[in-house]
ZAMARGU-4260 file (C-alpha; in steps of 0.2 Angstrom, whole numbers, plus 5000, padded with zeros to 4 digits):
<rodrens>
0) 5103/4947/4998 | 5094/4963/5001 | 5094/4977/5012 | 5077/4983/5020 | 5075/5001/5026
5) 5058/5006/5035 | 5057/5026/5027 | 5048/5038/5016 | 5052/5046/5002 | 5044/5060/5007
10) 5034/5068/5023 | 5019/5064/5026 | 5008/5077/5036 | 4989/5072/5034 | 4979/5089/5041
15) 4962/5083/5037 | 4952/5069/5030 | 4942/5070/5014 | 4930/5055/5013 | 4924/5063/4994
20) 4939/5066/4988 | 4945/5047/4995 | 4932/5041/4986 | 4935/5046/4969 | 4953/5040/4971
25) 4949/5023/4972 | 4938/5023/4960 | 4951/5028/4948 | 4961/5011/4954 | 4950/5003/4941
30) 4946/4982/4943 | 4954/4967/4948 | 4971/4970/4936 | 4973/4991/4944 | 4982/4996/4957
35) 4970/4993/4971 | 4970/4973/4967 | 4988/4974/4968 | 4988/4981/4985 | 4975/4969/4992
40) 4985/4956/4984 | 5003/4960/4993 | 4992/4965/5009 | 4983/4946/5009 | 4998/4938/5003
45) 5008/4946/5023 | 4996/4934/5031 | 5001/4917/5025 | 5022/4923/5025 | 5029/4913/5038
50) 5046/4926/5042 | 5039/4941/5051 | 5054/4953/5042 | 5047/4949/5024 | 5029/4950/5031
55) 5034/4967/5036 | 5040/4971/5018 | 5023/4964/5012 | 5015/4976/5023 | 5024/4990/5017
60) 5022/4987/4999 | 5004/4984/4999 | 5002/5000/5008 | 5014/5011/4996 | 5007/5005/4980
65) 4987/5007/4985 | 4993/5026/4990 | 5009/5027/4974 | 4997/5038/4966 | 4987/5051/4977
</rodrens>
């Protein structure tokens, strides 16, 4: 059994975007086996997930680990 809680670690506050700068982050995600292929894989993986509560998890993680790093 597990216990799911929807929050950030920290606040978020995004003042401006930096398309440069987004850039050279995910080319530092390297290949297939980085951190970015893992990402895509929890995102992909949310669609086949039959139980919207674990889908939601997917979501989350997917999203957390492609932006663990910045």
């Amino acid at each position: 059994m597990w216990n799911y809680e929807k929050r950030l670690e920290f606040p978020v506050n995004i003042k401006r975007t930096d398309p440069k700068m987004a850039q050279l982050i995910i080319t530092q995600y390297g290949g297939p086996d980085g951190e970015l292929g893992a990402s895509m894989r929890y995102l992909s993986q949310r669609f086949a997930m039959p139980y919207k509560n674990v889908c939601g998890v997917l979501t989350d993680i997917g999203i957390s680990v492609s932006i663990w790093h910045i």
